[in-house]
C-alpha positions as CSV (number, residue, x, y, z in Angstrom):
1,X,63.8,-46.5,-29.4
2,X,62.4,-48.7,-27.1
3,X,59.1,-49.2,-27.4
4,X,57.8,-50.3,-23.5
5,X,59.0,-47.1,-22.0
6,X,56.2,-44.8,-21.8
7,X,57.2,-41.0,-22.7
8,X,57.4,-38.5,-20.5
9,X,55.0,-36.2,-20.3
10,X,55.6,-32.6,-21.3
11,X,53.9,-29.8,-19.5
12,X,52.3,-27.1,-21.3
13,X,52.4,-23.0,-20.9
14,X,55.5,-21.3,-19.6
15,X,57.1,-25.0,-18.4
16,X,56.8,-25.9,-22.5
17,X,59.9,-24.0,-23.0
18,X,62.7,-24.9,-25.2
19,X,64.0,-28.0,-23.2
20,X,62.7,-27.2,-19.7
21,X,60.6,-30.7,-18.9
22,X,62.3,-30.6,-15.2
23,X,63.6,-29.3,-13.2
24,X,62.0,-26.0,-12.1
25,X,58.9,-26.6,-13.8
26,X,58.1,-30.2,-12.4
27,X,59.1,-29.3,-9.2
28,X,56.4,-26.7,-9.1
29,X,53.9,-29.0,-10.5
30,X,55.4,-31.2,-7.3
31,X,54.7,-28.0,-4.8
32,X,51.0,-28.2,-5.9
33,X,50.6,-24.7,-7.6
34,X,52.1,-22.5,-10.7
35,X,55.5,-20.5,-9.6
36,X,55.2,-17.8,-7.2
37,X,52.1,-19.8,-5.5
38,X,53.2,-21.6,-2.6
39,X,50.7,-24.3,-1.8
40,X,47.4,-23.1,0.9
41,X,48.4,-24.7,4.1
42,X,45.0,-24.1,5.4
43,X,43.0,-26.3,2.6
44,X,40.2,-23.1,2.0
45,X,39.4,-22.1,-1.7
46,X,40.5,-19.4,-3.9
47,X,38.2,-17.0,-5.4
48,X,38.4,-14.1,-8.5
49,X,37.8,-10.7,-6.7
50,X,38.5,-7.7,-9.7
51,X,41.1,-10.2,-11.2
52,X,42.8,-11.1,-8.7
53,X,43.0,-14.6,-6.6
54,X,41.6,-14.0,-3.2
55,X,41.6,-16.9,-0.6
56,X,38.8,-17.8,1.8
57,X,40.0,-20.3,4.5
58,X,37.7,-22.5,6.3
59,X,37.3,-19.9,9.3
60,X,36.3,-17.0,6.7
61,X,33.5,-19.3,5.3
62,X,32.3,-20.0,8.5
63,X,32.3,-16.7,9.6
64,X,30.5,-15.2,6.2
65,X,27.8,-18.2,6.8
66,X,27.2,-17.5,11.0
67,X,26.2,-13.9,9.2
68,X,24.1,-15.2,6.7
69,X,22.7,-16.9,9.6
70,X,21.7,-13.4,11.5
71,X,20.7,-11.6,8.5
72,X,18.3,-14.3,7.5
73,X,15.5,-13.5,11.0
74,X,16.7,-9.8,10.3
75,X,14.7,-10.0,6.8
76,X,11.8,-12.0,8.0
77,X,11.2,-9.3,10.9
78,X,11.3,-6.6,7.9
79,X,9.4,-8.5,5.7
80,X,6.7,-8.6,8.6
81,X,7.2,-5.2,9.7
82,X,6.3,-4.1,5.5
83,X,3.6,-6.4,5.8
84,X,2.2,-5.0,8.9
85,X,2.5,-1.2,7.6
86,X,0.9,-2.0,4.4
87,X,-2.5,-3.6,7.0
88,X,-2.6,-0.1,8.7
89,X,-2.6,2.0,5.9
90,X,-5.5,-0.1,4.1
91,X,-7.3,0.0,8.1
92,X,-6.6,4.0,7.7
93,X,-8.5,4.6,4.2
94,X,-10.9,1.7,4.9
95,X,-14.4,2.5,7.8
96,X,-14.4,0.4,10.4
97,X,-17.8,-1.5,9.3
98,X,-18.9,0.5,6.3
99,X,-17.9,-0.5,3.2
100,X,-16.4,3.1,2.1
101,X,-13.2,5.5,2.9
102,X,-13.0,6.8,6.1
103,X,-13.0,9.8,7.0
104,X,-9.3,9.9,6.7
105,X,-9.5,9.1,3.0
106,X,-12.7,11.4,2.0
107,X,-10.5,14.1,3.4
108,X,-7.4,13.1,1.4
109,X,-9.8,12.9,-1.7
110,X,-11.3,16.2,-0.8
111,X,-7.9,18.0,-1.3
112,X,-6.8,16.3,-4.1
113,X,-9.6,17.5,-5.8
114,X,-9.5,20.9,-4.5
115,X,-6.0,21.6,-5.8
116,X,-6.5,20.5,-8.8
117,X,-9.9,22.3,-9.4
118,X,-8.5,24.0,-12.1
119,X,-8.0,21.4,-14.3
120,X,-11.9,20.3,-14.3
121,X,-14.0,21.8,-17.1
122,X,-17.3,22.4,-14.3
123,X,-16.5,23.1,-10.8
124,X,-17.6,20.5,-8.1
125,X,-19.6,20.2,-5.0
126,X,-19.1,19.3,-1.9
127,X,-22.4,17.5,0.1
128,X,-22.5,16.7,3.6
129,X,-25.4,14.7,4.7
130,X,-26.8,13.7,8.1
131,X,-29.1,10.4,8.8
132,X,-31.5,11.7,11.2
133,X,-33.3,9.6,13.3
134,X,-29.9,7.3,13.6
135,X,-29.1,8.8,17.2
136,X,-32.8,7.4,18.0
137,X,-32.0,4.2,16.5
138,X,-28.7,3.9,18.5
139,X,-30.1,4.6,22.4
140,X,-33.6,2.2,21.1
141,X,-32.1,-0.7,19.6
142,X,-28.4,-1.0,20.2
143,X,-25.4,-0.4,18.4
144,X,-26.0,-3.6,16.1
145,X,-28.9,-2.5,14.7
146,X,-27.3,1.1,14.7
147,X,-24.7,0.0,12.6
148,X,-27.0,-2.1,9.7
149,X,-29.3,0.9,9.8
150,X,-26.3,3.0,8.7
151,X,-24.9,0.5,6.0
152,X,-28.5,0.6,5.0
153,X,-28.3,4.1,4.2
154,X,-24.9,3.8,2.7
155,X,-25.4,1.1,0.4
156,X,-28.5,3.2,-0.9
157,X,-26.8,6.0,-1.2
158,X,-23.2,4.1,-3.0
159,X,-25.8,2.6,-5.6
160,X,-27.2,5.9,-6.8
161,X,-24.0,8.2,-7.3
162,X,-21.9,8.3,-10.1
163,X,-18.8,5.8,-10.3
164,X,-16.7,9.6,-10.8
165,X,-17.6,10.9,-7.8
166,X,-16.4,10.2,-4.6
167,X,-18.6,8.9,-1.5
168,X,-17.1,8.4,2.0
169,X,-18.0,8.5,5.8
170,X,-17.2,12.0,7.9
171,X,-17.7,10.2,11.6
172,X,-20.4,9.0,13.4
173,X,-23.7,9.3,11.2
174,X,-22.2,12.0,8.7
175,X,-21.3,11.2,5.4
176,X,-19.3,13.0,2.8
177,X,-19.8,13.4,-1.4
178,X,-18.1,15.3,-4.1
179,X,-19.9,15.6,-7.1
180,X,-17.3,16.5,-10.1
181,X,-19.6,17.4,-12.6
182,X,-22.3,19.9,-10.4
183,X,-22.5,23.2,-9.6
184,X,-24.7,23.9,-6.5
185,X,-27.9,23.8,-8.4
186,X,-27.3,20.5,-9.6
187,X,-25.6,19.2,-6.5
188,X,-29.1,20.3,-4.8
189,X,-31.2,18.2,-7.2
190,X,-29.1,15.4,-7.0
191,X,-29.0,15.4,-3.2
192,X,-32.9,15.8,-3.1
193,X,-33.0,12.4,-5.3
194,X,-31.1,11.3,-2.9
195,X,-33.5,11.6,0.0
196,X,-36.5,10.4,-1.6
197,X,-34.8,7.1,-2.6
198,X,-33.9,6.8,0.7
199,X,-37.1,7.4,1.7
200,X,-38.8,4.6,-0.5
201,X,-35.9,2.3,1.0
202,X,-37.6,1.9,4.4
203,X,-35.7,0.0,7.2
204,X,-36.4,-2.3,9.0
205,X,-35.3,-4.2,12.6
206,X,-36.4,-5.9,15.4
207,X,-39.8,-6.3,13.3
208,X,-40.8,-3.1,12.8
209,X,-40.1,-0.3,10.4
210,X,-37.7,2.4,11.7
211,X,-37.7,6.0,9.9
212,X,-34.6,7.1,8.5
213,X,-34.1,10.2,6.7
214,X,-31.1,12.4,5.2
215,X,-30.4,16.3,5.6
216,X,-28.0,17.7,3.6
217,X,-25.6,21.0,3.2
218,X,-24.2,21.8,-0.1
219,X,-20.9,23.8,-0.7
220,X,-19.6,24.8,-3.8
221,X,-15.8,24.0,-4.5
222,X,-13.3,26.7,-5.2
223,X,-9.2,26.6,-5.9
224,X,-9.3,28.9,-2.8
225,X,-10.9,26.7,-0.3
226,X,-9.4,24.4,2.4
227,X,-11.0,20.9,3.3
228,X,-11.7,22.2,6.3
229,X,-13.0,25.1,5.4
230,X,-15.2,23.2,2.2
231,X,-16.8,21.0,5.1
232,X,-17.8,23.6,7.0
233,X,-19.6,25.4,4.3
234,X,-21.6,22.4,3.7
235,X,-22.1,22.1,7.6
236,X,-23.7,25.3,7.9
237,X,-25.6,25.1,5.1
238,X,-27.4,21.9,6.5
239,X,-28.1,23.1,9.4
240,X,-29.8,26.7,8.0
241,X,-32.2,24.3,6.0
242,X,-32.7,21.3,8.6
243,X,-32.1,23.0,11.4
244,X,-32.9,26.5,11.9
């Protein structure tokens, strides 16, 4: 044996045969892949897709990464687009300067409660109420003061109801509240508290004090009643105690 000559090395797997060391099995070790695999002339990689070898050249990469490339301004558009929607809906439910639902909301709230009216234990109320005297406020002072005059009255009005019941804005100087726990009786006493708070809440502007006062309609809630037809209960009820 001589012991300055380095042996040879013998591959393993199928070239580790009994007495294959060349031959066939170096000269695919030579070729640059196992046998069957004839070398990738254009240099790209090889991927596993489902178990089987699947080559990408260079071109294919660049072609999957110029798409990448679109996609990505294609998501940030969406992205803003969900963003944008999500802004409008809250500007839908939210009053332009008040902090309650619009009317848009009450109403939504209104019929959720209608059509489950059934499942409440007392039936509810429906109270419209009217700040009269905020027309006169609007043509003497201005819509500024018109507008802190009315988030006078709200924020006396939010501060006395019940956390359960809900409170919102009908338009102009009209606001909406749906007592869950009152039947008309009640929903009369607890408006009537209502207007003399609001009454020892005086407001004032421009350096004087300017009267403000609420009128109210009640309408009793039923399983059989729209929200349009619930608001105009309440409506004519106001206006055949405040206005007739």
């Amino acid at each position: 044996m001589e012991v300055n000559r380095p042996d040879a090395v013998v591959p393993t797997g199928q070239y580790s045969g009994g007495g294959q060391q060349g031959g066939k099995g170096q000269k695919n070790q030579a070729d640059g892949g196992a046998e069957g695999s004839p070398p990738d002339p254009h240099g790209g990689g090889s991927v596993a897709v489902d178990g089987l070898a699947a080559e990408i050249t260079p071109a294919a990469q660049a072609a999957f990464d110029s798409l990448a490339g679109e996609l990505e301004p294609l998501r940030h558009q969406l992205k803003l687009a969900d963003e944008r929607e999500a802004r409008l809906k809250t500007d839908l439910a939210q009053h332009a300067f008040l902090p309650l639902p619009s009317r848009r909301e009450f109403i939504r709230e209104l019929s959720h409660v209608l059509t489950h009216i059934e499942q409440l234990t007392t039936a509810p109320s429906l109270v419209v109420m009217h700040v009269a005297g905020a027309d006169v406020v609007r043509r003497r002072f201005g819509r500024g003061i018109y507008e802190k005059a009315l988030l006078h009255v709200a924020n006396a009005i939010r501060r006395a109801v019940h956390p359960t019941d809900a409170f919102g804005s009908l338009g102009g100087h009209d606001f909406g509240l749906i007592l869950l726990v009152a039947d008309p009786i009640l929903a009369r006493r607890k408006a009537d508290r209502l207007v003399e708070i609001l009454a020892g809440l005086p407001f004032q502007a421009s350096g004087e004090t300017i009267p403000l006062s609420l009128a109210f309609g009640i309408a009793a809630l039923t399983a059989k009643l729209s929200p349009d037809a619930a608001l105009a209960y309440a409506d004519r009820d106001l206006m055949a105690h405040f206005c007739g």
